[in-house]
C-alpha angles and dihedrals in degrees: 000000000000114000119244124237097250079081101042101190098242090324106147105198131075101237132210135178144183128205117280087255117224112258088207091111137347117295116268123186104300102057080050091055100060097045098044077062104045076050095052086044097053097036089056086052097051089042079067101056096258126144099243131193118195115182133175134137141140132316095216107173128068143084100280093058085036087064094037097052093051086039083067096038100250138105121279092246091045093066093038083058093044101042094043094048110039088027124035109024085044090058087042095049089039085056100051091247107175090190104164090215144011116199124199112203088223087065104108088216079064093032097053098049093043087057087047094061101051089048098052088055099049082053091061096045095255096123123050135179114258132146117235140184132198148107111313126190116210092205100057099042088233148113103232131215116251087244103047090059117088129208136247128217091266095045102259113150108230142181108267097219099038090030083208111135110260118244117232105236131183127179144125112277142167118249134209122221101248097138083070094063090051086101093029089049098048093046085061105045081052091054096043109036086166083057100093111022145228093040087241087070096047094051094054085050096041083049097042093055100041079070093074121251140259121226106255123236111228107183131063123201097176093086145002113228097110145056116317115248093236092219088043119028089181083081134059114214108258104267093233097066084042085049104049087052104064084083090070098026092051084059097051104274112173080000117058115014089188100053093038092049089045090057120018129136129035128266088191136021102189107189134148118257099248085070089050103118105042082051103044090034117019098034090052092041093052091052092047093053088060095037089248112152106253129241121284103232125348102202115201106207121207132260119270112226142202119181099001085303131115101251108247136131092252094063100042092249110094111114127216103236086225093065084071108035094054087060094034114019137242106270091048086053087054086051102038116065086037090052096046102038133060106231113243097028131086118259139177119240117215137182085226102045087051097043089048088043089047104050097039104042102019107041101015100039115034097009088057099037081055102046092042091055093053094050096047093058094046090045102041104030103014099270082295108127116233139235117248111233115152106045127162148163092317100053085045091062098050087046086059091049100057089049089047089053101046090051090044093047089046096055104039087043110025097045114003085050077226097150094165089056101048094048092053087052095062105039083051083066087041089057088040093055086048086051096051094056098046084056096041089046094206086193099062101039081061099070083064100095098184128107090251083051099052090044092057093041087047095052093046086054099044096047092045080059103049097043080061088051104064086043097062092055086038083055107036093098096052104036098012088167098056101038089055100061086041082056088050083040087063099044089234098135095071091061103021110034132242120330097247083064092062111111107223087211081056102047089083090055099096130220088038085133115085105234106231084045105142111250121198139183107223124165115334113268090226114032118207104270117248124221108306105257114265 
């Protein structure tokens, strides 16, 4: 049986993807989504220590980007071109995305070993000539089961995700072998119940495939905007298995052994569940077929919604990012869909959920807390942080919380890819640091002018500070922006580096701030929201 890629065979990085995103239009909400959360991911990684490889990019062939691209008049290449270079790397770039790659399936670094594999498949008797019918959505990309359509009012059969009518198509295709993975398959879901998240997604595949599986055609003559099939140019090979493997061509595979062998596979194989099952059954069959070691999870996250819809551009409902991050920031956008959804489940976004969440935990919470520690150590001691001399039960505990924080946020984000429950571990220390200045009352200990006085005041102000400091480093994978100006707020990076160089394992270690840093309270790290946009 092929190995899973939580043993990596050698392999050296800790590698995430994101789905090969559809060039048919520009992204909305939910491609950002997914790929905010493959960033924090690697960033967090990487804030370890850790050698990290982030990869995404555009699924550019296909039928679907074939008819939209004669539906505006252009070639098929040219929007590709259009869409990929004054839509989606800006996003990426707008977002603070640090993806180490981003693949386009028309790259012939991507095109020739692509070729390579189905041929070497044909080679071992794995793909065989065959005809098929049935009902085809365009797109999906993908021939549907009878039982997976629904029905409109007049009897149309439709996609049910699209809930577009299928289009009945017949031709000569070639097939690949997949009924012969069904036992193979299921051995290895048994032996790796982390392989597909959340466990949702893993009982519909362990069911799908319990059902026994069809052989999958993986050619298409019925038009050429794909790769072409190397024994039988009249075919391009099906988009789906060109798309899949992006994930092996984009580290070196049939090109560069070392790369390939020091990354492959996946760690983690981020998608959306709608492409469930190509990722959880076709992906591991197609590895299996060449002997290659299989992904270590493939998370399926939930579907953003708007009005009770999935988000996409077909139903209306799809958002430009930047109409939120011109109101919120950027930083705050990161921050907010991983703190108020649970990853792998569905959620609903709202102005007004994002304003209320904003402006209590973000601005009032963490931005305040902040702002007030900055002005209380220029007021009170110059802008030169103390020493901390005269600490008790109260600073201890403190002390506890931000350890407690760092292992809890390390494990629900690190490992668990439970963003939501990181976040809300830290910003519980966050409120308990809050909590401890309203009952230390650092203002009013400071009217105290004797040597006892300044030591306790000394003591209130310095931990304040170094508890945020183990939050900016806490939070650098999720709001890099902010907590770096909390970092150059601190004055950490004179004594302790810059703040990339933070290891997340070492935030909770405390003392870690030189007292006589200079503190300074620059621009506010949440600014009061204006009127929502009309």
């Amino acid at each position: 049986m092929a190995a899973t890629g939580s043993e990596k065979q050698g392999a050296t990085a800790y590698y995430v993807s994101t789905p090969i995103y559809y060039v048919n239009d520009a992204p909305h909400l939910g491609h950002a989504y997914t790929t905010v959360a493959g960033d924090v991911l690697t960033r967090w990684h990487r804030q370890r220590g850790e050698k990290v490889w982030y990869l995404t990019g555009t699924d550019e062939h296909g039928q679907k980007i074939m008819r939209t691209a004669e539906a505006n008049n252009v070639t098929p290449q040219a929007w590709c071109d259009k869409l990929v270079e004054e839509a989606w790397k800006p996003l990426w770039e707008h977002l603070n995305i640090a993806n180490d790659d981003f693949i386009r399936t028309t790259e012939k670094r991507h095109t020739d070993r692509v070729q390579e594999f189905v041929q070497d498949l044909f080679d071992k008797d794995q793909i065989y000539k065959g005809g098929y019918e049935g009902p085809y959505c365009v797109g999906c990309e993908e021939y549907k089961l009878p039982g997976d359509l629904i029905e409109a009012e007049d009897g149309t059969k439709l996609c049910p995700i699209h809930k577009k009518p299928v289009e009945l198509l017949k031709e000569e295709n070639y097939f690949f072998k997949l009924s012969e993975y069904g036992p193979k398959l299921m051995e290895f879901y048994a032996a790796n119940p982390g392989f597909i998240q959340p466990e949702s997604a893993r009982n519909e595949i362990v069911n799908f495939v319990k059902q026994g599986l069809q052989d999958l055609s993986i050619s298409r003559s019925t038009f050429d905007w794909g790769v072409p099939v190397p024994w039988d140019p009249k075919h391009v090979i099906y988009v789906w298995i060109d798309a899949l493997l992006n994930y092996a061509t984009a580290v070196g595979y049939g090109a560069n052994q070392e790369k390939f062998e020091g990354t492959f596979p996946a760690n983690v194989h981020l998608i959306g569940k709608d492409i469930l099952r190509f990722h959880s059954v076709i992906w591991p069959a197609m590895l299996m077929a060449q002997g290659l070691p299989l992904p270590g999870k493939v998370v399926a996250n939930g579907w953003l919604m708007v009005g009770g819809e999935k988000m996409s551009k077909s139903n209306l409902t799809g958002i430009k990012p930047q109409d939120l991050t011109s109101h919120f920031g950027v930083d705050a956008y990161r921050w907010y869909f991983l703190r108020a959804i649970a990853y792998g489940s569905d959620g609903s976004f709202s102005w007004e959920d994002f304003t209320a969440r904003y402006t209590s935990e973000l601005a009032n919470d963490y931005g305040n807390l902040a702002s007030r520690l900055a002005a209380m150590v220029g007021k009170y001691f110059g802008g030169a942080l103390p020493e901390a001399t005269a600490a008790g039960d109260a600073e201890q505990a403190v002390q506890e919380g931000l350890a407690q924080a760092v292992a809890k946020a390390d494990l629900k984000i690190g490992e668990e890819l439970d963003f939501q429950g990181g976040i809300l571990a830290i910003f519980d220390f966050v409120k308990q640091v809050n909590g401890y200045i309203t009952e230390q009352e650092p203002w009013k200990v400071a009217k105290d002018e004797s040597p006892e006085g300044r030591a306790r005041l000394a003591t209130i102000l310095y931990t304040a500070a170094e508890a945020l400091r183990g939050v900016a480093v806490l939070l650098n994978a999720v709001m890099p922006d902010t907590s770096q100006k909390l970092w150059e707020s601190l004055g950490a990076e004179a004594s302790l580096g810059t703040l990339s160089d933070q290891r997340v394992q070492d935030a909770g270690r405390w003392g870690q701030l030189a007292p006589g840093a200079t503190v300074t309270k620059g621009a506010v790290l949440f600014p009061r929201l204006e009127e929502k946009p009309a």
